[in-house]
N, C-alpha and C positions, 0 to 999 in steps of 0.2 A: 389264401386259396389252397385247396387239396393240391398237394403236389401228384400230379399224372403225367412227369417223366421217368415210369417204372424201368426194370431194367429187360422187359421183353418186349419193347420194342425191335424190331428189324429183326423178329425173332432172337433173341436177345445174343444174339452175335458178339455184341460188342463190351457185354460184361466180363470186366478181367480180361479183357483185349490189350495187346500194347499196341496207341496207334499214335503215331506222329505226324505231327500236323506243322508246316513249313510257315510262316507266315500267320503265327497266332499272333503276335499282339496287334495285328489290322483288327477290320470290323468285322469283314468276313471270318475269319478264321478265329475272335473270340468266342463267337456264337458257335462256333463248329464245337471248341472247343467246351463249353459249355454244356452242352448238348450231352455230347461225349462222356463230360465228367457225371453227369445227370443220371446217364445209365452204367456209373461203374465202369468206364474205361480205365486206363491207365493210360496218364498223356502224357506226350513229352512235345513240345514246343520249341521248336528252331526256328530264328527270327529277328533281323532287326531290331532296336528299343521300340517303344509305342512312336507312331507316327506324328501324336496329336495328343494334346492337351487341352482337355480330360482327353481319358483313353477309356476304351470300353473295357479293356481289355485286364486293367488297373481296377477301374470298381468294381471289377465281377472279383477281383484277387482268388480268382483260384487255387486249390491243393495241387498242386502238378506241377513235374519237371519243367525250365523255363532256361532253354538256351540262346544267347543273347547272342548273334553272329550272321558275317554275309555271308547266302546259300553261292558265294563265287567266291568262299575259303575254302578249297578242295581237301584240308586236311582236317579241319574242325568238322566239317561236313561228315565226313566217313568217320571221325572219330566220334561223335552224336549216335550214328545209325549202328556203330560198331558195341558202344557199350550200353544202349539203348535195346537194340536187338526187337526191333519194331516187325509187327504182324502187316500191317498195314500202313500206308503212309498215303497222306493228304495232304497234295504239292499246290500251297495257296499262294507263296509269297512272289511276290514281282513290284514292277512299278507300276504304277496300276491308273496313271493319269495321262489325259490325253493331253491338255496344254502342258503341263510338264516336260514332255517329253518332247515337246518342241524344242524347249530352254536345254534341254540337257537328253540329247538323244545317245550318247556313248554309252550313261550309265544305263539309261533303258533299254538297249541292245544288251548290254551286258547281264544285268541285271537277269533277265527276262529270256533269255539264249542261253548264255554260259552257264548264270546261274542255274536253271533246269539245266544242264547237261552236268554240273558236280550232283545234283540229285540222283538223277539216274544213273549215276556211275556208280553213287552209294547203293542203288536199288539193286543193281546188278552182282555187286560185289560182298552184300552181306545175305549171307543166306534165310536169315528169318523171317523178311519180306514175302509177303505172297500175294500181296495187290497193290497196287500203285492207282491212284488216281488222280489225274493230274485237270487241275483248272484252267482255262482260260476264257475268254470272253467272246460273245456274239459278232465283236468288230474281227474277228482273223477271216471274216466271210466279204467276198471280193461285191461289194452294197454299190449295184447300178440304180440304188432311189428306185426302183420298181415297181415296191407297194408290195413284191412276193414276199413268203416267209423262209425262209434260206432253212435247207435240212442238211443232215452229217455229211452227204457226198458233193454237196456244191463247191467252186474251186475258193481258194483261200484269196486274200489281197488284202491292201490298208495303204491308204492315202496317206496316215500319219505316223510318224513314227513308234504311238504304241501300238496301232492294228498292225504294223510290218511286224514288229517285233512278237507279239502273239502270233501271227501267221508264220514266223519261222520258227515260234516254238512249235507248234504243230509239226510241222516237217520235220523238223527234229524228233519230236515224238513217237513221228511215225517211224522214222528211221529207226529206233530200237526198238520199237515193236517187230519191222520184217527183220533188224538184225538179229536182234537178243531175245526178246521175249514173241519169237513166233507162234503165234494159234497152234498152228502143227506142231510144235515141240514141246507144248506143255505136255508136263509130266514124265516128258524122257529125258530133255536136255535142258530144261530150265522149268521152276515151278513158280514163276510170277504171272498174275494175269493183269492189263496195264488197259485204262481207259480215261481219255481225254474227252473232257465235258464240259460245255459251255451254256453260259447262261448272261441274261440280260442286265441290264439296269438293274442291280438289288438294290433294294433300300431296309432300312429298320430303325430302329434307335440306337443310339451308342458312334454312329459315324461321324466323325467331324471332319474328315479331310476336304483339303480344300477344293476349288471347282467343281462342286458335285451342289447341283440342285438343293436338296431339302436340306444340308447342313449351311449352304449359302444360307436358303430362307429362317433358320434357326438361328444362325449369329445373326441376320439383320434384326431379329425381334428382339432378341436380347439384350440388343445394343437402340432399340428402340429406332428405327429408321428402316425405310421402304428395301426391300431387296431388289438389285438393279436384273430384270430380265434380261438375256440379249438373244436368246433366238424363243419367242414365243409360242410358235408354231412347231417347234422338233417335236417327232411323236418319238416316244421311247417304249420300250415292253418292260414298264411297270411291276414289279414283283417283291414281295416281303422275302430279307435274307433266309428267311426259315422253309419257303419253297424250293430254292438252291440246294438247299444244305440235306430236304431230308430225300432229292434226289440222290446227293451225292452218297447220303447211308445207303439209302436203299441198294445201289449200283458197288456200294463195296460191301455188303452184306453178303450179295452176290459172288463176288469174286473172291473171298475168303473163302466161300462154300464151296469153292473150285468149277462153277460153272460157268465154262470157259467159252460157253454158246452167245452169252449178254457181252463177253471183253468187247470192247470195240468207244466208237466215240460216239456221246450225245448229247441232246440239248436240252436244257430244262427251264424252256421259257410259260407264260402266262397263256391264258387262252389267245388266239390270233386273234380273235374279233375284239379286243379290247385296248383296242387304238386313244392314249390318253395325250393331248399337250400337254407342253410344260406349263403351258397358262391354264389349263384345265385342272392342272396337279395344284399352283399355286391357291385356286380358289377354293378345292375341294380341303384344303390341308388349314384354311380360312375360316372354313364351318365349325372344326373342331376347338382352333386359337385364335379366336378372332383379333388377339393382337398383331398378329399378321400382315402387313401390308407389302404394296410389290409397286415397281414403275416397269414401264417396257423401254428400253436404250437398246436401238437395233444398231450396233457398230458398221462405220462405214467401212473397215478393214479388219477381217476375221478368219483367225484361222478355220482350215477346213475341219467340219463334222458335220459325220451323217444327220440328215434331219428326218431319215425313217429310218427303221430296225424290226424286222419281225425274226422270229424263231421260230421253227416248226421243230414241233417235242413230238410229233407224232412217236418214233423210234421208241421215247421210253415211256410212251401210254402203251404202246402194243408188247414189247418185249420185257418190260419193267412193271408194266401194272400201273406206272405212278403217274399220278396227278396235281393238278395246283389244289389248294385247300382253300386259300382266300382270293376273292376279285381282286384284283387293282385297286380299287376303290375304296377295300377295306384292309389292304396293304397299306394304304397312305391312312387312314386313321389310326390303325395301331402304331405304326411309326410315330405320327405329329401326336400320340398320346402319350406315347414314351418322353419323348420330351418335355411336354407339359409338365410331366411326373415330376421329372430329374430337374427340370428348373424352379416348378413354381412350387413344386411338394419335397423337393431334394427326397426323392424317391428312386429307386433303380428295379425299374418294374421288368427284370428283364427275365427272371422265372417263369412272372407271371404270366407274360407274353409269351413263352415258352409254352407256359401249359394252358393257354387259352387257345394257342394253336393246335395243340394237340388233343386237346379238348373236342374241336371241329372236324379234326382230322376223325375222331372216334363218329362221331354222328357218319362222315360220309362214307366209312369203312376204307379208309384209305389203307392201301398194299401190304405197306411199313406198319401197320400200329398193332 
């Protein structure tokens, strides 16, 4: 396929950029990082080893710096950003699991708190930085099951211990924002512009970790046996990692260019109307690998999770321009097609899904392209 990840993209901002990306060898943050090297970044990766075996993050083996470290080693930390001398920096890494974080809620407070607070201490303290963008997820939003789409100003909350701990990231985040990087003081007293950004359910190829929907239904096939459902009916907001991610350029595109009008925080979820179950997901992801199969096992004792979730991205269609590219629907095929690739073809279709995406994105004149 014609490679059409050129390097003017996001008006091409990011070629010959130094950006560091926290949290590359996840799923999230391979793709980021892929992306990135795609249009001639310069990356450098601070991160954990791979979480999972296969790693996405391993077959892509990218050209680029790869520091292998916890972002709550306050002195590797600043020593990365110090001789790195990063332009930008994309804060992915955390714990990033909801049953986990049952089993082990110290390191997920930590992890997830401290760790983003040696971030931002580096952010603040090496001057080459000029945007910070910092991730975390749709659960830091306090989810009365409503049925509403939760936007930037509604209040924070989390039943579990990774939603508490993403909602005191937030706070924390904001806190250096009114302390350090205040709106009003850019350009006099400090030149960083800092935005926290949430987004849904990603999915794609290349994820294996555990408790997550489509890498479940992936190892059941592979190991030839049904995957065991247990909440059938959860809706989630559905979206391919590459909808994420090219909010996330887009939004630090922006804040390199120093317009300090967009700094602030947003969502970058799928269209609201596009309400998918997990039993709707497993069947549609069916059509594509019909080796596929599923049972429903509704546990009599489970722990709590949201069984709705909307986003409202309104904030970065009006102030951003940016939009989703693919449904839901063709989120979960090119996902369950990447797989099919990398198991039944030992192919690693992950370019090509790169530029089939951005392929679509040209048809709809998307912001970014």
């Amino acid at each position: 396929m014609e490679n059409l990840v050129d390097k003017n993209l996001f008006q091409g901002i990011y070629k010959n950029r130094k950006v560091l990306v926290t949290g590359h060898t996840g799923f999230k943050g391979s793709w980021l990082c892929l992306w990135l090297k795609q249009m001639g970044a310069e990356v450098c990766g601070y991160s954990l080893p791979s979480p999972t075996s296969p790693s996405h993050f391993e077959e892509l083996n990218l050209d680029m710096k790869s520091v292998i470290g916890d972002i709550r080693d306050q002195s590797l930390v600043l020593k990365t950003f110090e001789e790195f001398q990063p332009e930008i920096v994309f804060h992915l890494a955390a714990q990033p699991l909801v049953r986990y974080s049952y089993e082990n809620p110290d390191e997920t407070f930590e992890s997830n708190v401290m760790g983003s607070l040696r971030i931002y201490e580096a952010v603040r303290k090496v001057d080459s930085v000029k945007a910070l963008v910092s991730i975390t997820t749709d659960k830091v939003y306090h989810n009365d099951e409503s049925g509403k789409a939760y936007s930037e100003d509604d209040r924070f909350g989390g039943k579990d211990p990774y939603s508490a701990s993403k909602a005191a990231m937030e706070i924390l985040t904001a806190s250096y924002i009114h302390s350090f990087f205040n709106i009003d003081d850019y350009g006099s007293k400090h030149n960083v512009l800092v935005s926290p950004v949430r987004a849904g359910n990603v999915i794609g190829g290349g994820d294996w970790a555990q408790d997550r929907l489509i890498p479940d239904i992936v190892k059941a096939t592979i190991e030839e046996r049904p995957v065991v459902i247990r909440s059938p009916d959860s809706t989630r907001p559905w979206q391919h990692v590459l909808e994420s991610l090219s909010g996330y350029l887009l939004l630090g595109q922006k804040l390199l260019e120093g317009n300090s009008s967009v700094a602030g925080a947003y969502n970058f979820g799928p269209s609201v109307d596009e309400d998918i179950t997990v039993e709707q997901v497993v069947k549609c992801l069916k059509k594509y690998w019909n080796k596929i199969n599923y049972q429903i096992e509704r546990p009599d004792v489970a722990y709590h999770e949201a069984s709705l979730l909307k986003l409202d991205s309104q904030k970065a269609i009006d102030s951003l321009e940016w939009s989703p590219v693919w449904s839901s629907f063709e989120a979960l095929e090119n996902t369950i097609t990447w797989y099919k690739d990398f198991y039944e073809s030992e192919e690693l279709s992950s370019l090509e899904c790169l530029n089939s995406y951005i392929a679509e994105a040209r048809k709809k004149a998307s912001a970014w392209i």
